[in-house]
Legacy VTK file of the C-alpha trace (Angstrom):
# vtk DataFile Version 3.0
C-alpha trace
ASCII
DATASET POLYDATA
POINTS 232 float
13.987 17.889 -23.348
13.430 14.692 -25.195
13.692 11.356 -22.686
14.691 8.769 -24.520
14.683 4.515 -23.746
17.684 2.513 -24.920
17.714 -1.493 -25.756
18.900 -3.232 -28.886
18.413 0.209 -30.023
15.775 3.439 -29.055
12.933 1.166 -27.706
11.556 4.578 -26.370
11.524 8.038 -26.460
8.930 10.923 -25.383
10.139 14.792 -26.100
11.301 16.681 -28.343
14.692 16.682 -30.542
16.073 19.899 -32.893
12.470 20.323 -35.075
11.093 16.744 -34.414
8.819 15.685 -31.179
8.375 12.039 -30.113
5.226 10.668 -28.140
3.306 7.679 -27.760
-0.369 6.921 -27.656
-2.550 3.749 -27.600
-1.760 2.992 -30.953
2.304 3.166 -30.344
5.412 5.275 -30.930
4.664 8.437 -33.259
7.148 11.463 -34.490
5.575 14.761 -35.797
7.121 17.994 -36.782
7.779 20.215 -33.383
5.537 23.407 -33.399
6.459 26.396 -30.998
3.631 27.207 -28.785
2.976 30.832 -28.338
3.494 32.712 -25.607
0.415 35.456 -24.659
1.981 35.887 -21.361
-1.643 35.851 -20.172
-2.256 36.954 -16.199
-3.026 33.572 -15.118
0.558 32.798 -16.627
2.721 35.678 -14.852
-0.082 34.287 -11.520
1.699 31.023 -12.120
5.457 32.227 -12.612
5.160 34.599 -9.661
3.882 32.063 -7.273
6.898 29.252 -8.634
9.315 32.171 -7.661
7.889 32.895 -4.520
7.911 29.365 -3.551
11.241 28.597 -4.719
12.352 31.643 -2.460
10.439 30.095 0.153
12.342 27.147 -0.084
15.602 28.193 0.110
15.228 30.516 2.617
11.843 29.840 5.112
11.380 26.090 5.637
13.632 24.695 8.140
16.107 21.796 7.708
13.729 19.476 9.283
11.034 20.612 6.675
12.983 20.548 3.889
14.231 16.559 5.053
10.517 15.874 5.312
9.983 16.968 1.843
13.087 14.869 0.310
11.596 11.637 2.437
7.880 12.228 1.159
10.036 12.168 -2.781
11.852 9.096 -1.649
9.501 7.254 -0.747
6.511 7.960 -3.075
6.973 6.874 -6.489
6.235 8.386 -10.051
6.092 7.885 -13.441
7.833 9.637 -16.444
6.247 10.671 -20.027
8.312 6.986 -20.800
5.627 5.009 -18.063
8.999 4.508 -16.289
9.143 4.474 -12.352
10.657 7.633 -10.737
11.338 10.058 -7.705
10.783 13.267 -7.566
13.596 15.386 -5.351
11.525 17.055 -2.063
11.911 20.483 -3.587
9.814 19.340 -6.698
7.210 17.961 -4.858
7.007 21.652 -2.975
6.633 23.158 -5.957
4.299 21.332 -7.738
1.540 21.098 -4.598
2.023 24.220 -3.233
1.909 26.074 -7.048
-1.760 25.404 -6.779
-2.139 26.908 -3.282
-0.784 29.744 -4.124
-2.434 30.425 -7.456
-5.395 29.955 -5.448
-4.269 32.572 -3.049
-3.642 30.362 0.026
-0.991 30.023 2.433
1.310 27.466 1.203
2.230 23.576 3.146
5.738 23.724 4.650
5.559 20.271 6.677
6.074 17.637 4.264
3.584 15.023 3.849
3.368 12.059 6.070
1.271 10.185 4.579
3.870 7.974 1.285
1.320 8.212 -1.149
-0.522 9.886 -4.079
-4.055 10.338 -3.448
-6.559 8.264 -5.518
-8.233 9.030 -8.849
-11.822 9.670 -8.503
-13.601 6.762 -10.371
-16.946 8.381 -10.620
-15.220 11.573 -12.306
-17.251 12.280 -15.385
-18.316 15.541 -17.512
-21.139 17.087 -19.341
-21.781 19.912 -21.406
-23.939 22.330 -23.659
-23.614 24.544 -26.218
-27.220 26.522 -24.804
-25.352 27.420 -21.403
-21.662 27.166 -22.017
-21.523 25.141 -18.981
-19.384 22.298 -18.050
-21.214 19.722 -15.236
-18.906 17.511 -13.338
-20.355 14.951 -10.535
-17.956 13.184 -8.290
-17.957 11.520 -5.315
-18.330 13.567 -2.706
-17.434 10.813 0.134
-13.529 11.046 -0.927
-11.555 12.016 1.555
-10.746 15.450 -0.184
-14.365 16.621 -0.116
-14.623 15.750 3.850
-11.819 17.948 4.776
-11.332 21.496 4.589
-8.410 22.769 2.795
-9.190 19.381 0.406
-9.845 20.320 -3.432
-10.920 19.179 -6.563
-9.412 21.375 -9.109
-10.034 21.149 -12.833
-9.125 21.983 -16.050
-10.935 22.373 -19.791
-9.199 20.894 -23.014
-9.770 22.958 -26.152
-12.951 21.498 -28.116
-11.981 19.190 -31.020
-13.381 17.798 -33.667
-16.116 14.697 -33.050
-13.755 12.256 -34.759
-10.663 13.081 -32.900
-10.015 10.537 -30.445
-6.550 11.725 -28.658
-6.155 15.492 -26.881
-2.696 16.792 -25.396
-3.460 20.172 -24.624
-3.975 22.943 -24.533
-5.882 23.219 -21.220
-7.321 26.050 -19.070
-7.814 26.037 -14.856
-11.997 25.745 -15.112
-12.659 25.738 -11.291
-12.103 24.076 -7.573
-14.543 22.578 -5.189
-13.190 22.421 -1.683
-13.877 20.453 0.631
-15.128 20.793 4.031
-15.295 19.187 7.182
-18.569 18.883 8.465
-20.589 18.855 5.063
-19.002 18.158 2.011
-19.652 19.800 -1.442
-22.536 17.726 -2.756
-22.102 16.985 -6.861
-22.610 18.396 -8.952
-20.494 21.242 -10.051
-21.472 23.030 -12.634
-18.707 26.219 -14.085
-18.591 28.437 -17.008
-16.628 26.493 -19.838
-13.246 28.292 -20.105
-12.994 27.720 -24.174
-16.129 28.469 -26.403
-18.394 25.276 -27.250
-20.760 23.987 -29.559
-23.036 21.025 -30.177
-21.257 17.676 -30.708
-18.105 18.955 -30.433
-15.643 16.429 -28.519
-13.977 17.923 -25.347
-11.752 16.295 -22.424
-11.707 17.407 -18.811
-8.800 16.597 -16.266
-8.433 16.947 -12.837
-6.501 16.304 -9.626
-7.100 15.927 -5.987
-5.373 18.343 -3.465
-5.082 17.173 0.351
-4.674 19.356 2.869
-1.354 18.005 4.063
-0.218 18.903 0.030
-0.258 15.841 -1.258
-1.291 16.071 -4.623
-2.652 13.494 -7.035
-1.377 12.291 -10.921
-4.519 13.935 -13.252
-7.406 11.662 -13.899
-9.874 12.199 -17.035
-13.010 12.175 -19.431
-14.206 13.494 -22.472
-17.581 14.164 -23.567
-19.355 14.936 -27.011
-20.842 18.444 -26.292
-24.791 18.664 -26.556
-27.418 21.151 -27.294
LINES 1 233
232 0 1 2 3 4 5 6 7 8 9 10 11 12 13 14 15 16 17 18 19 20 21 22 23 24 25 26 27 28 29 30 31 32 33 34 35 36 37 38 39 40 41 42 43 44 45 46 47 48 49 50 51 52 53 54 55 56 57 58 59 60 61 62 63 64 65 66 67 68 69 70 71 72 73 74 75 76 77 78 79 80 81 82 83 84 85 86 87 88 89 90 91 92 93 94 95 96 97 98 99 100 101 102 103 104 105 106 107 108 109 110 111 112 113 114 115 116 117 118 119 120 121 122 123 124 125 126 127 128 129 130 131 132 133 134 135 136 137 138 139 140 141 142 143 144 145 146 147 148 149 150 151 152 153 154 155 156 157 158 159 160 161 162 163 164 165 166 167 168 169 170 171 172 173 174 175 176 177 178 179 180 181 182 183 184 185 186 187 188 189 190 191 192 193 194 195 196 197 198 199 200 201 202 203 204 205 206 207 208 209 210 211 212 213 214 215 216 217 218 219 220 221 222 223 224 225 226 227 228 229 230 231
């Protein structure tokens, strides 16, 4: 679904429309022809679908009403932004969904008390990314004095862009779950992390890295990333 910005005219728009997709990057406003990703139905996608279903049953018919109002007051008061840089809410029920989709694809007991804390965890500023062709690894420090790391049930989950080309200097996707360090209370994971890169790589190849921080109450940060030129 395309979202689209009207003023003297379109002054914005970020989707797609019939064979044409709209974005926007540093440089401005682009359109490029719309191509159909495929659809492997891989197990870490039915992991994904299964646990969305599960939770959405959960919803409906586990939480209370007093958990489900906490939800809807955790969307209402914590704000968003769309694929436009707009300023939105989410509804409760889609904030459920997308902190406790990560729980459960991790196997873990999903958070039915809504947050009560109003805000998005912070980026990680020291979140950077190296990697090498010799070991196929991917080495990401952080810092380990975050909240996240100094709790248990806290988690720094990330993810593994496709390698590019050295010249390309934008990357949308696709992206692969690389790994999670969680936090603990008494002694917190000490950086850095280094994980089996989930796409082959190879020397000077250009690759980008997101992640996200998970709280233990389920509050769940916006991604945060870097990019690194792969070495030997």
């Amino acid at each position: 679904m395309a979202l689209i910005k009207f003023g003297g005219g379109v002054v914005g728009m970020a989707g797609s429309i019939a064979g044409t997709t709209f974005a926007r990057n540093r440089y401005g406003s682009y359109a490029r022809a719309r191509t159909k990703p495929i659809n492997p139905n891989t197990a870490l996608q039915q992991l994904v679908r299964s646990a969305l279903s599960q939770l959405t049953t959960r919803w409906a018919q586990t939480l209370t009403a007093d958990q489900r109002t906490a939800w809807n007051l955790y969307g209402a008061n914590v704000v968003m932004q769309n694929r436009l840089g707009e300023s939105i809410n989410l509804s409760g029920f889609n904030h459920y969904l997308r902190s406790n989709a990560w729980f459960a694809s991790m196997g873990l007991t999903p958070v039915d008390d809504g947050p009560t804390v109003f805000e998005l965890p912070d980026a990680d500023p020291t979140f950077a990314i190296t990697a090498s062709e010799a070991t196929q690894n991917i080495t990401t420090t952080y810092d380990d004095g975050l909240a996240w790391a100094t709790e248990t049930g806290g988690y720094l989950l990330t993810y593994n862009g496709s390698p590019q080309n050295p010249q390309r200097n934008f990357f949308g996707g696709p992206w692969r779950f690389q790994t999670a360090v969680a936090g603990v209370d008494a002694a917190p994971p000490a950086p850095p992390k280094i994980a089996p890169a989930t796409f082959a790589i190879t020397e000077l190849q250009r690759m980008w890295c997101y992640s996200r921080i998970l709280r233990k109450d389920g509050r769940l940060s916006a991604p945060f990333r870097a990019h690194v030129f792969i070495g030997a």
